[in-house]
VOMAR-252372 format. One record per residue (C-alpha): residue number from 1; residue in one letter; chain; x, y, z. Coordinates in nm, 4 decimals. Layout:
NODE|NUM|A|A|X|Y|Z
...
END
This chain:
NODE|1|X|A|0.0000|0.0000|0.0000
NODE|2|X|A|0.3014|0.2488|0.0641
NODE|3|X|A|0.4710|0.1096|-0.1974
NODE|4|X|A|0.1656|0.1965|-0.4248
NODE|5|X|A|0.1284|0.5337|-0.2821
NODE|6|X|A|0.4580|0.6683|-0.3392
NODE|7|X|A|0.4392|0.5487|-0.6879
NODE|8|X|A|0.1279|0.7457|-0.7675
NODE|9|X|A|0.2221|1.0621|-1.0030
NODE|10|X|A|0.1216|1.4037|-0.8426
NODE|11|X|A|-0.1936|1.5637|-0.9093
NODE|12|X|A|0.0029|1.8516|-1.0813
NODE|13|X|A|0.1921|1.6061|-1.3157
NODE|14|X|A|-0.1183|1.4302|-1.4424
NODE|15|X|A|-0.2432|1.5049|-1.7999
NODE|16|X|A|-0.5414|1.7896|-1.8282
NODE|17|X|A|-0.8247|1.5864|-1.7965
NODE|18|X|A|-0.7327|1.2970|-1.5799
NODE|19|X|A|-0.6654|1.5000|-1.2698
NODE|20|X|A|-0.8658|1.4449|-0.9340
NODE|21|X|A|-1.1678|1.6960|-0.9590
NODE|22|X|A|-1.2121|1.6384|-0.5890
NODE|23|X|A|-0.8594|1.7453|-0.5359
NODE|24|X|A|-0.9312|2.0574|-0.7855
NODE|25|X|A|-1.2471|2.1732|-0.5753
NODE|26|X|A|-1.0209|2.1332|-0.2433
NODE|27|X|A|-0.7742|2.3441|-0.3563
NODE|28|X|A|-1.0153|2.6096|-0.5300
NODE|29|X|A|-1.1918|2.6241|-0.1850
NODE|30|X|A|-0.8123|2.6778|-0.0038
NODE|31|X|A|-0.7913|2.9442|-0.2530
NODE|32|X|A|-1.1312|3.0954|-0.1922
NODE|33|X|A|-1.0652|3.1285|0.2300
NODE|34|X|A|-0.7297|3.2867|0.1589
NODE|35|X|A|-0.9607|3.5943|-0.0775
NODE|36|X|A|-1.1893|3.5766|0.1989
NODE|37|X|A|-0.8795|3.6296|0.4909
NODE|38|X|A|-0.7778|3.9188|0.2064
NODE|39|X|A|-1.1212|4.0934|0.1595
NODE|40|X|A|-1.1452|4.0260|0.5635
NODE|41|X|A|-0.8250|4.2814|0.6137
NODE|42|X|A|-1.0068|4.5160|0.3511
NODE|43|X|A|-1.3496|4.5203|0.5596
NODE|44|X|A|-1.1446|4.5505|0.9306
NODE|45|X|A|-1.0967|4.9313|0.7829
NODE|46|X|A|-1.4767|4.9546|0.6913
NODE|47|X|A|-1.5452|4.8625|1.0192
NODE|48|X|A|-1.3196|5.0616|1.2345
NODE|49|X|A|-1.3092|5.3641|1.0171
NODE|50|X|A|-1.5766|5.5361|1.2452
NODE|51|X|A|-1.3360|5.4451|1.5867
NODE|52|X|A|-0.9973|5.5553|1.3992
NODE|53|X|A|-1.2146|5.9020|1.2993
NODE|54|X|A|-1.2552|5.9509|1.6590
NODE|55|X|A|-0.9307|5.8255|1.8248
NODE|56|X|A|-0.7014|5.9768|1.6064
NODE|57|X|A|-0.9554|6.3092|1.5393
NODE|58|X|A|-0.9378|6.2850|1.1813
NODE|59|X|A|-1.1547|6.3566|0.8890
NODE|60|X|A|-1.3882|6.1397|0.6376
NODE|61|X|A|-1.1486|6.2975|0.3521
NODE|62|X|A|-0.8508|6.1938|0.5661
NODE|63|X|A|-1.0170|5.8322|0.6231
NODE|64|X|A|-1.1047|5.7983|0.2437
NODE|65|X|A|-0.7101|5.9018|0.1635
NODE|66|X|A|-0.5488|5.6063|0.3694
NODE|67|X|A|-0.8363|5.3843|0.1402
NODE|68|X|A|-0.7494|5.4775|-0.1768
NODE|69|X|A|-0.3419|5.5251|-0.0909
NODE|70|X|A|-0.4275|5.1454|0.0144
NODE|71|X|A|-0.5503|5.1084|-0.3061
NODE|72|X|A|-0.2463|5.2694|-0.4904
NODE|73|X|A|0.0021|5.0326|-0.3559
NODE|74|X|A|-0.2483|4.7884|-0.4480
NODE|75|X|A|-0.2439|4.9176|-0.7902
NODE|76|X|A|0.1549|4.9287|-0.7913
NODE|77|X|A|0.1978|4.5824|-0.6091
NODE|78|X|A|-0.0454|4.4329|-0.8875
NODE|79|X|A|0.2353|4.5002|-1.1621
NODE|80|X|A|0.4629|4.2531|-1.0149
NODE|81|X|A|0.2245|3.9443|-1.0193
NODE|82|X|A|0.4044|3.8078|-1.3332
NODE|83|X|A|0.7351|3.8671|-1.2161
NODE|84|X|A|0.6838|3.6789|-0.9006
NODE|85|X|A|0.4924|3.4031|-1.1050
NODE|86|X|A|0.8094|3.3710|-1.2715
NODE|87|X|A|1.0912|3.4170|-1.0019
NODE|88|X|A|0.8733|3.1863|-0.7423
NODE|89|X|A|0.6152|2.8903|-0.6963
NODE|90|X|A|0.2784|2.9717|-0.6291
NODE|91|X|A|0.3306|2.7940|-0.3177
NODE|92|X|A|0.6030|2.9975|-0.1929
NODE|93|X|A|0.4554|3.3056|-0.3336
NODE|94|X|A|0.1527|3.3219|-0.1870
NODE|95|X|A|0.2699|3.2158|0.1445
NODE|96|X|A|0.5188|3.5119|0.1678
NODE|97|X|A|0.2182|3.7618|0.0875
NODE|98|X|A|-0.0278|3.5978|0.3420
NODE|99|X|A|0.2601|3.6120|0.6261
NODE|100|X|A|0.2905|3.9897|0.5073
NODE|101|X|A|-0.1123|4.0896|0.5444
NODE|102|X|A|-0.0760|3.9154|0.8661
NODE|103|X|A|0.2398|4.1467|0.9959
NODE|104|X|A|0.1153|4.4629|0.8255
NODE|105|X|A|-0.1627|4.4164|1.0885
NODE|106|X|A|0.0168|4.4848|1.3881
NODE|107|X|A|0.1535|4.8019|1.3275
NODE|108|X|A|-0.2174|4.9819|1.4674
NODE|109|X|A|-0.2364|4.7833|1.7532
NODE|110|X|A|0.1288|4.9241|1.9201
NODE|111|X|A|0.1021|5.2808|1.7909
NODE|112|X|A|-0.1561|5.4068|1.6126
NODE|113|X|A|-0.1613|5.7499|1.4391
NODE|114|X|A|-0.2532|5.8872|1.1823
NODE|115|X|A|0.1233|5.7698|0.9977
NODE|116|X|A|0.1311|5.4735|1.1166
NODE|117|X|A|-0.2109|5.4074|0.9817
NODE|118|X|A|-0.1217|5.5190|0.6218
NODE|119|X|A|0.2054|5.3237|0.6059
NODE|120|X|A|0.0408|4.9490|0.7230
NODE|121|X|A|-0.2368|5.0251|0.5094
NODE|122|X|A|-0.0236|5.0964|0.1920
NODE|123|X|A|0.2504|4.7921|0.3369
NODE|124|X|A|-0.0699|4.5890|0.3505
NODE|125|X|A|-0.2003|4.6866|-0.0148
NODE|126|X|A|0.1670|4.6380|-0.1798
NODE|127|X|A|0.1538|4.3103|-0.0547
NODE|128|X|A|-0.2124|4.2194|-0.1610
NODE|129|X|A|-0.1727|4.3975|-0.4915
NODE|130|X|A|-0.0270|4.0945|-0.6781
NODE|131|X|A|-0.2304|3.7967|-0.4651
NODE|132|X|A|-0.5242|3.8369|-0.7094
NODE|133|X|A|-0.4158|3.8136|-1.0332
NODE|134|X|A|-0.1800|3.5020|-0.8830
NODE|135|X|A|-0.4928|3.3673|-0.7043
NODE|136|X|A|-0.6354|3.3187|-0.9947
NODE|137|X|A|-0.4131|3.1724|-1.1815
NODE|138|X|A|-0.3631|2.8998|-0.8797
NODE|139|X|A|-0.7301|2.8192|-0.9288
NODE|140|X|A|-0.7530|2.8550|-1.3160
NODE|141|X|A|-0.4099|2.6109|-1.3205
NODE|142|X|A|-0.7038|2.3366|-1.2160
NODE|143|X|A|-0.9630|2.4077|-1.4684
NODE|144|X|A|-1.0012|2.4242|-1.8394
NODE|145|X|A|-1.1013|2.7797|-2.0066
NODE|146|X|A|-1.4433|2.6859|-2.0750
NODE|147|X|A|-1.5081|2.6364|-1.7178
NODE|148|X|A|-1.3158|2.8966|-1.5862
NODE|149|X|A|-1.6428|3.1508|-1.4512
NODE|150|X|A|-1.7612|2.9267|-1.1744
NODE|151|X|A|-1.4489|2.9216|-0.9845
NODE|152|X|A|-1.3607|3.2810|-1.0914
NODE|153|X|A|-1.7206|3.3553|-0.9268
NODE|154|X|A|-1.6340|3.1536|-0.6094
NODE|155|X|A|-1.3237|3.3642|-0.5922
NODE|156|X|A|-1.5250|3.7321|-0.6754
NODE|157|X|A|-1.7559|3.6234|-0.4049
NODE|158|X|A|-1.5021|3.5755|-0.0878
NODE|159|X|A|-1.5567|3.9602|-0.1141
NODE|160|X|A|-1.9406|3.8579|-0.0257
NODE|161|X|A|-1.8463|3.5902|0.2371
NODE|162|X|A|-1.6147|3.7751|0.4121
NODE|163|X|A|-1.8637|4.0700|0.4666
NODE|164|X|A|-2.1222|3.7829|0.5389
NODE|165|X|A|-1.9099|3.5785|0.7919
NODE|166|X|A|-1.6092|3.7438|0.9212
NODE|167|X|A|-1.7488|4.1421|0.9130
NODE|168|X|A|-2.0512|4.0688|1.1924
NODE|169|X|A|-1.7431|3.9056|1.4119
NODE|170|X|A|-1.4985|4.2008|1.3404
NODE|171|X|A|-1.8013|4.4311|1.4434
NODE|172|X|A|-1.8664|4.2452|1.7643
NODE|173|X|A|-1.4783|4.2287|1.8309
NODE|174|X|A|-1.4534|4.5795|1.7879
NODE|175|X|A|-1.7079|4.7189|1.9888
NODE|176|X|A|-1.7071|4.5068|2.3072
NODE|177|X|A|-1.2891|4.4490|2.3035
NODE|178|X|A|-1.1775|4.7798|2.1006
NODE|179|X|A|-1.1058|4.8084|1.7682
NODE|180|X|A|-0.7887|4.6745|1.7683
NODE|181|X|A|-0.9042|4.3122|1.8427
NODE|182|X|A|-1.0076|4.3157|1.4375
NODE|183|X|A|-0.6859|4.3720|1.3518
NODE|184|X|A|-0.5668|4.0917|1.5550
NODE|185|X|A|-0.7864|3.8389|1.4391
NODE|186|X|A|-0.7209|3.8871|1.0607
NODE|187|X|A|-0.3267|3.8853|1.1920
NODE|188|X|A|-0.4618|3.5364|1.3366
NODE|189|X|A|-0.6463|3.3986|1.0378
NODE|190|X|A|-0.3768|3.4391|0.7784
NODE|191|X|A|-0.1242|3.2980|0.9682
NODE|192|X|A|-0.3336|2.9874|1.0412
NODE|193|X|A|-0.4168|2.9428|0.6753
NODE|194|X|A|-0.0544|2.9304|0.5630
NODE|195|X|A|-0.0203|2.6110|0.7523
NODE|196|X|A|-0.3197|2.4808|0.5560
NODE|197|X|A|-0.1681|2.5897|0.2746
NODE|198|X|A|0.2301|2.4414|0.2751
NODE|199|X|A|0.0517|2.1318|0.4164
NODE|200|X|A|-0.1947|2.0756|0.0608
NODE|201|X|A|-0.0874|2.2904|-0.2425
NODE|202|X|A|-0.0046|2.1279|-0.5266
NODE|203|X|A|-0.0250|2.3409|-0.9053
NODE|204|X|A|-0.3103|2.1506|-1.1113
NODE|205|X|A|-0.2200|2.1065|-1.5022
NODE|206|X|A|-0.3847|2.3632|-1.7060
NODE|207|X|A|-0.1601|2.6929|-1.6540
NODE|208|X|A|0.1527|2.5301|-1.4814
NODE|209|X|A|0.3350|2.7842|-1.2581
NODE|210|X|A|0.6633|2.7094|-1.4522
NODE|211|X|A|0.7762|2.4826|-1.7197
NODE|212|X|A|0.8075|2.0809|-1.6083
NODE|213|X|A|0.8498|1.7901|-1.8661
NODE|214|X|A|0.4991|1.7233|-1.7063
NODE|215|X|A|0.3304|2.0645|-1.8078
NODE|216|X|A|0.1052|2.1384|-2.1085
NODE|217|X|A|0.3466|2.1677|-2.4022
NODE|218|X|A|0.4484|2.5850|-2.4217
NODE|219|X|A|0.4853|2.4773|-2.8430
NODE|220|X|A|0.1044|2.4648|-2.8773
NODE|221|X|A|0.0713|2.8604|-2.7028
NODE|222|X|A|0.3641|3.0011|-2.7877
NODE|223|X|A|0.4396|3.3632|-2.5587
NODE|224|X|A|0.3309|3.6325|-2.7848
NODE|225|X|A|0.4566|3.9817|-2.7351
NODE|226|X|A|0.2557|4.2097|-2.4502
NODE|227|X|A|0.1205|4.4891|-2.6479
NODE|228|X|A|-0.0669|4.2450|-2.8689
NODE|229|X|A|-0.2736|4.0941|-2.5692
NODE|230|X|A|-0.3017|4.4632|-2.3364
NODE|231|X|A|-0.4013|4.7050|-2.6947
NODE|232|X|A|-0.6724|4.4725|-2.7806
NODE|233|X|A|-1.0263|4.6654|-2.7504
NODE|234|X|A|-1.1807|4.3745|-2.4537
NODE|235|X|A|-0.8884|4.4480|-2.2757
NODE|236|X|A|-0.8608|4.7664|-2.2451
NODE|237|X|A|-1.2744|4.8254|-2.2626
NODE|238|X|A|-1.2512|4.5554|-1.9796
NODE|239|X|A|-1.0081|4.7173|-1.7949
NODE|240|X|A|-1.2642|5.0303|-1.7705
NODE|241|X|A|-1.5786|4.8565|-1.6940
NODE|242|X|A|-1.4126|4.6200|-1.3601
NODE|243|X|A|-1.2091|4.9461|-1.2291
NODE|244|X|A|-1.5146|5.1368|-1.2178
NODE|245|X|A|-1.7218|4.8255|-1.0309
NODE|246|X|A|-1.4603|4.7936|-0.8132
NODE|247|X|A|-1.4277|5.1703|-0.7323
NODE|248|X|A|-1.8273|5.0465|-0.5862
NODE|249|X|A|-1.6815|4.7287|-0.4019
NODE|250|X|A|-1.4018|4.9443|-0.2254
NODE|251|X|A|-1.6187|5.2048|-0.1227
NODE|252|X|A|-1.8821|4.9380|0.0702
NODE|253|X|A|-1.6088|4.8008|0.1850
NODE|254|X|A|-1.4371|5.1747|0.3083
NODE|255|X|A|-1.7559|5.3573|0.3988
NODE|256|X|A|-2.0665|5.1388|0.3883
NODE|257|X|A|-2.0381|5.0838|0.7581
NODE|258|X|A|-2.0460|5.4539|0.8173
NODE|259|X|A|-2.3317|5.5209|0.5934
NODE|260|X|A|-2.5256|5.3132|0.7865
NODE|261|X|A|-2.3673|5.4571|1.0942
NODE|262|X|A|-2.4129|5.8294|1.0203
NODE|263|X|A|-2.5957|5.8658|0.7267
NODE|264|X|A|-2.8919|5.6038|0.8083
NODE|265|X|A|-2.8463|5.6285|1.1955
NODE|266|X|A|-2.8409|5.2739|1.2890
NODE|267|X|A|-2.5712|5.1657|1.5922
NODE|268|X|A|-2.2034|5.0925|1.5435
NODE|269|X|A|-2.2902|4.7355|1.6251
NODE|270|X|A|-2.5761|4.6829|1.3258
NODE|271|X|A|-2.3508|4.8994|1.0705
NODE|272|X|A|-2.1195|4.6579|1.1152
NODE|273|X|A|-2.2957|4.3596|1.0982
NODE|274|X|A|-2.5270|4.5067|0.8071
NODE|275|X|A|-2.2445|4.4933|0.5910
NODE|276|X|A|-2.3642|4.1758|0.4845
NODE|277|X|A|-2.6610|4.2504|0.3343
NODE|278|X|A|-2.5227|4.3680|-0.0107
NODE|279|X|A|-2.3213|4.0602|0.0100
NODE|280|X|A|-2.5628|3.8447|0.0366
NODE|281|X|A|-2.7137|3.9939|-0.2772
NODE|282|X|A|-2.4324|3.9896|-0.4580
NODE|283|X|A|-2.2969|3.6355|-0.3805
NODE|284|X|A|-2.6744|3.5055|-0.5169
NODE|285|X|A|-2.5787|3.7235|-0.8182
NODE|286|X|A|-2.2180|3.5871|-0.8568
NODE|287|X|A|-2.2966|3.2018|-0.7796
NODE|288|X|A|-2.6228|3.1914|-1.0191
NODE|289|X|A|-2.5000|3.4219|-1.3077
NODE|290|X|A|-2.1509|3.2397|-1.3481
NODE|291|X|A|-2.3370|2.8901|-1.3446
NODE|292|X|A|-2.5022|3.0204|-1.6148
NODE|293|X|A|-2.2299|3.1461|-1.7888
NODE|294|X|A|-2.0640|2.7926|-1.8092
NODE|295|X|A|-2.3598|2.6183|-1.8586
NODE|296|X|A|-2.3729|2.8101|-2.1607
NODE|297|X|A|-2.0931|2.8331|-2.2834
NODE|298|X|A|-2.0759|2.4491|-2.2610
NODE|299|X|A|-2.4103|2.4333|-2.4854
NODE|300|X|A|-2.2196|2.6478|-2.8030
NODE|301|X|A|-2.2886|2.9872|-2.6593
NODE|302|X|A|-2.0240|3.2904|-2.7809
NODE|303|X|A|-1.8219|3.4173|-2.5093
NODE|304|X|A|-1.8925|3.7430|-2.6010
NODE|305|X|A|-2.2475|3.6874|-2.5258
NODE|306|X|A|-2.2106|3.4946|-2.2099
NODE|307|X|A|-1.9230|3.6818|-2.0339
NODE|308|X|A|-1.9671|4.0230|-2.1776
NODE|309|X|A|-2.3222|4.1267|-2.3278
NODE|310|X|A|-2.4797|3.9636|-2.0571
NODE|311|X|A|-2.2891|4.0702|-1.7194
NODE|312|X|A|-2.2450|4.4417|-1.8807
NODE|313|X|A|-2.6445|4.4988|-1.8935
NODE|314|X|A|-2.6703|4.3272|-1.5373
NODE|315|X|A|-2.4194|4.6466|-1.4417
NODE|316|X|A|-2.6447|4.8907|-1.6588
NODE|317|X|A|-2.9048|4.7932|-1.4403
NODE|318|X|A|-2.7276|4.8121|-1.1525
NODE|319|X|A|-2.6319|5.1570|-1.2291
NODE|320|X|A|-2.9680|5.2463|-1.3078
NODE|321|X|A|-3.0971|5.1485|-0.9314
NODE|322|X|A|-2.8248|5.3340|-0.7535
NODE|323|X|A|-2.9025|5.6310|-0.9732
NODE|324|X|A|-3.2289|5.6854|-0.7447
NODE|325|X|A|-3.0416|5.6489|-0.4493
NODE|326|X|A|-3.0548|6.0018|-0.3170
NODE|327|X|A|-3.4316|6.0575|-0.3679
NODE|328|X|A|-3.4794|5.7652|-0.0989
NODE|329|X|A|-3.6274|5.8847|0.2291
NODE|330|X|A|-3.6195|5.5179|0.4087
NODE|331|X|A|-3.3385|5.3752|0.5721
NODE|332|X|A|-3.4472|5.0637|0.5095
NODE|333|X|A|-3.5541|5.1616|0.1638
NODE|334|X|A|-3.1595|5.2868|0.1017
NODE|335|X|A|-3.0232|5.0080|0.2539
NODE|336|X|A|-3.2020|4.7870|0.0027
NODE|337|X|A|-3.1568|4.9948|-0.3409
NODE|338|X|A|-2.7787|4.9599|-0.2080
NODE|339|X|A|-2.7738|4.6051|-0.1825
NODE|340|X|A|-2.9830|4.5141|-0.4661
NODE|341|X|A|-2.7288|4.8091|-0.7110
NODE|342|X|A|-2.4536|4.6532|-0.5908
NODE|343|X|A|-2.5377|4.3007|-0.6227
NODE|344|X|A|-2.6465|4.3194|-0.9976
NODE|345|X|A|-2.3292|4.4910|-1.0646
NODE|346|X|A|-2.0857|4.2603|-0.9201
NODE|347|X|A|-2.1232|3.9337|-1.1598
NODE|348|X|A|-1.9288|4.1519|-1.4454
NODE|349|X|A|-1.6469|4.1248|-1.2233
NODE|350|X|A|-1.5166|3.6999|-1.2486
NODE|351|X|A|-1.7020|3.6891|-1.5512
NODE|352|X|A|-1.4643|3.9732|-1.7251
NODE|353|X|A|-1.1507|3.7733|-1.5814
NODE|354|X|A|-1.2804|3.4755|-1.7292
NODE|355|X|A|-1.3038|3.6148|-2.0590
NODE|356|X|A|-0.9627|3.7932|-2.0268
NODE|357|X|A|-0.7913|3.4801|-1.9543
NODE|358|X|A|-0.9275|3.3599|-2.2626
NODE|359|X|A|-0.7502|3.6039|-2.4908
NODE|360|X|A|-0.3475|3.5217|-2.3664
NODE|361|X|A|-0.1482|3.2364|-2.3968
NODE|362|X|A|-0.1737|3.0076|-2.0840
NODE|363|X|A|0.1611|3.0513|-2.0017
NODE|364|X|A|0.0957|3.4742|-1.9901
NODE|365|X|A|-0.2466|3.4128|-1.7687
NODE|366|X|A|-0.0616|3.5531|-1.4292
NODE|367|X|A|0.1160|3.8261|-1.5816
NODE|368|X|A|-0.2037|3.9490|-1.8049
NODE|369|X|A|-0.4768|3.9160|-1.5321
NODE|370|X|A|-0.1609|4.0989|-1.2559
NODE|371|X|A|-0.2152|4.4006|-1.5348
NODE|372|X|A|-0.5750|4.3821|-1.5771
NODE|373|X|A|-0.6424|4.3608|-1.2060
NODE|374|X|A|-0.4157|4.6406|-1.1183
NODE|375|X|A|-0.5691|4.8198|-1.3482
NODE|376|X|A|-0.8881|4.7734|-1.2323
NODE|377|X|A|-0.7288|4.8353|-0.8577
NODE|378|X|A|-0.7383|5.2196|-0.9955
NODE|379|X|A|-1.1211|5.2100|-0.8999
NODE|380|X|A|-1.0580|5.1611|-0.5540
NODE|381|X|A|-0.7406|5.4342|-0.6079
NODE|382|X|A|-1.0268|5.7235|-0.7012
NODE|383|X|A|-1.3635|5.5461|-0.4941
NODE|384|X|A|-1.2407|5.6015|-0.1532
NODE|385|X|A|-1.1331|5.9401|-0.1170
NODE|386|X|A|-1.3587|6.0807|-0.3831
NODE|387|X|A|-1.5922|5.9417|-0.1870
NODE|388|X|A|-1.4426|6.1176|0.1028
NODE|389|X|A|-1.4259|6.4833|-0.0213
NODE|390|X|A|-1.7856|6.4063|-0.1568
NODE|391|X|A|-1.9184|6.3523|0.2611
NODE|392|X|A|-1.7306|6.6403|0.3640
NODE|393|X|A|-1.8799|6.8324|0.1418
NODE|394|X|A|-2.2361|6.7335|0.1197
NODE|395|X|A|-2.5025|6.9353|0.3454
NODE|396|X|A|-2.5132|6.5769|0.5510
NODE|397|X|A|-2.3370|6.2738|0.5697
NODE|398|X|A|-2.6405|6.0763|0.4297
NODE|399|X|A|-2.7029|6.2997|0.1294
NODE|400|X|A|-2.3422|6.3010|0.0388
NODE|401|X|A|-2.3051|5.9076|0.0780
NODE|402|X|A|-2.6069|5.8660|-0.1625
NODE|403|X|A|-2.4679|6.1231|-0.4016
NODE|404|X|A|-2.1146|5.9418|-0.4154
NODE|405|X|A|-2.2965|5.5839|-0.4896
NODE|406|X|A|-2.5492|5.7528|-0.7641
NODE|407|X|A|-2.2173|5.9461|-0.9278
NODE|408|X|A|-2.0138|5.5408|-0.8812
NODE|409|X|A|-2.3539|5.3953|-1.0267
NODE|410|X|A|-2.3466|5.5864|-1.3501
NODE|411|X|A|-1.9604|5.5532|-1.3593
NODE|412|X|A|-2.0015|5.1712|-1.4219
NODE|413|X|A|-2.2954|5.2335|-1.6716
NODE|414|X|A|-2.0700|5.4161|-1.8900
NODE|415|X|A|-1.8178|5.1387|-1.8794
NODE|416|X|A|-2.0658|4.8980|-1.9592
NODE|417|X|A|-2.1964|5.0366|-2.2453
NODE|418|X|A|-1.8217|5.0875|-2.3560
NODE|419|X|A|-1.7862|4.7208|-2.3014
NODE|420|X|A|-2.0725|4.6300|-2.5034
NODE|421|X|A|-1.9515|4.8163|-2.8441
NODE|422|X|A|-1.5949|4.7367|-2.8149
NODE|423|X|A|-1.4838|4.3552|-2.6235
NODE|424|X|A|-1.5547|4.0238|-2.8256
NODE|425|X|A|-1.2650|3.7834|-2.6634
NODE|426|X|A|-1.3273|3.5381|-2.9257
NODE|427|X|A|-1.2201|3.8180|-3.2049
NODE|428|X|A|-0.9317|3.8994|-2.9861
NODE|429|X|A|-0.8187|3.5387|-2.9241
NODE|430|X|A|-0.7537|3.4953|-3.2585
NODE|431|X|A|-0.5850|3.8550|-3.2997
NODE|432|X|A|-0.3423|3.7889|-3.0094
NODE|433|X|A|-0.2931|3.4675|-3.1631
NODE|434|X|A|-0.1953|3.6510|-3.5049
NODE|435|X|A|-0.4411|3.4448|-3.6475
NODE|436|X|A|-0.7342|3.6033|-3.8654
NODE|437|X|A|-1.0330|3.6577|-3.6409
NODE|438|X|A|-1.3442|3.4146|-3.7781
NODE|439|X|A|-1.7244|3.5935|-3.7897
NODE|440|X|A|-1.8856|3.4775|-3.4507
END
């Protein structure tokens, strides 16, 4: 029995199709907790902005700058994901970036001011910047192209569990131990799941982290030069329509807590915990609408159709319903045209990586999706402290909140309907590919 087990061939050095599917879905779900412990640290800040404000006598434009200078180390960080794809396995890669989220932590909790708070934050975003694009490409390395949106969509919605699961606890934490006991526990959590993590990873066989006799053969998708994959129209039409979604995701996640807090005058306690609610709508929207996408695509369906006409008009709509967002009296009325906005929005967001993927050589997936994503990190550069400056200098709180998610609603509208006239991945394959692009 030993002598049979030792014999057995990894999972990574099996042949694309004859891998362990239960051994792809374990690992994709390792993958997913880590994006949750990574939107987790993003949330703590939604959470605690309201106690920082206080303790450190700040403003909302001074909270909103530490966000989005988060998100510009993000942004910067994200341009190294191919580079460290290269120099490093994905095991020791994303171990080294989870033990770094965990240490930029600490910082707050021994001296927290106002500088101290801006340089974890922007350590912290450096560090996360390149985890997503080389996230993904972990989980894509253990499933084919075709079937890429369902696991993308598991990985989109850790933003949604996170809020759902870990932001009522951080809330709790941080109003009956102080807000520093977030902090902690996200310290905690990613240091727990890197022993998960050097205990289980192994890279599946469909975008090999670097060349093995064992890998898919680099002759058959040969490395094609950069500017033919990043000037192609979905790319850069992409590129607009995610970083002005995820300008919306960073903001709940910066200042949707305080909305509820000040603008909609519920407790500390309940703005926390509330910042589920959108999630839950948007992991229904992410889960269903990527099952469909595959589904689809697995009947004949274009990919144009199923990852880009479709998801863009769910983020027209969603647009459209924040767009009424100020004239809504209710708090429980806002609360709810916030969620639902949001939550139609959000599917664009795996669904666009999918199809992104799609257009580069396997061997290029880290490096173009560390681009696109860092690109798209620019949303979350602007969101937050617009967002900011927008509060301060609204007659109240509420009424600037609303305005800022009305003026981030019609933002992603725009890039929508950008998306629609210019992306087809299935014309860009083939242009990328120097091939002659076929009528779809």
């Amino acid at each position: 029995m030993v002598s049979s087990k030792l014999s057995a061939p990894p999972a990574s050095a099996a042949a694309p199709g004859t891998e362990s599917r239960r051994k792809a879905w374990s690992l994709t779900a390792l993958l997913v907790v880590l994006y949750v412990v990574n939107y987790g640290d993003k949330a703590a800040f939604g959470i605690i902005a309201q106690s920082l404000k206080d303790e450190l006598d700040i403003s909302a434009s001074q909270i909103g700058l530490v966000g989005s200078l988060f998100f510009f180390a993000f942004t910067v960080g994200g341009f190294f994901a191919g580079a460290l794809n290269k120099w490093l396995s994905l095991r020791t890669v994303l171990i080294v970036l989870a033990i770094v989220w965990a240490f930029a932590m600490l910082p707050m909790v021994f001296a927290a001011t106002f500088g101290v708070l801006v340089v974890s934050r922007m350590l912290l975003g450096f560090a996360e910047g390149p985890s997503s694009a080389l996230i993904h490409t972990a989980t894509y390395s253990w499933h084919t192209p075709a079937k890429r949106g369902f696991p993308g969509a598991l990985l989109a919605s850790a933003a949604s569990i996170s809020k759902i699961a870990l932001a009522p606890l951080l809330a709790y934490f941080s109003v009956t131990f102080g807000w520093r006991s977030a902090l902690i526990t996200m310290a905690v959590l990613g240091v727990v799941w890197c022993f998960f993590w050097t205990r289980h990873w192994e890279v599946g066989p469909y975008i090999p982290a670097k060349a093995t006799k064992n890998s898919v053969d680099p002759d058959e998708e040969p490395r094609v030069p950069w500017r033919r994959i990043l000037l192609t129209r979905t790319f850069i039409s992409g590129a607009f329509l995610v970083a002005s979604i995820y300008a919306l995701v960073t903001v709940v996640l910066t200042w949707l807590p305080s909305y509820f807090e000040v603008g909609l005058g519920y407790s500390r306690l309940q703005s926390g915990s509330m910042l589920a609610i959108p999630s839950v709508a948007g992991l229904v929207s992410l889960i269903g609408g990527t099952l469909l996408s595959d589904r689809l695509l697995a009947k004949g369906w274009s990919s144009r159709l199923v990852r880009i006409v479709a998801p863009s008009i769910c983020v027209v709509l969603g647009g459209g319903i924040l767009f009424f967002l100020p004239s809504i009296s209710s708090s429980p009325g806002a609360v709810a045209i916030v969620s639902i906005g949001y939550g139609v929005g959000v599917v664009v967001l795996p669904l666009c990586n999918a199809a992104i993927s799609e257009i580069c050589p396997p061997r290029q997936t880290a490096g173009t999706l560390g681009i696109f994503l860092a690109l798209m990190a620019i949303g979350g550069l602007i969101g937050p402290y617009v967002t900011g400056l927008i509060v301060d200098a609204a007659a109240t709180p509420g009424l600037g909140y609303a305005t800022a998610f009305q003026t981030l609603g019609l933002a992603s509208a725009l890039g929508a309907v950008l998306t629609l006239i210019f992306a087809d991945p299935d014309r860009d394959k083939d242009l990328v590919r120097g091939r002659a692009p076929q009528r779809y």
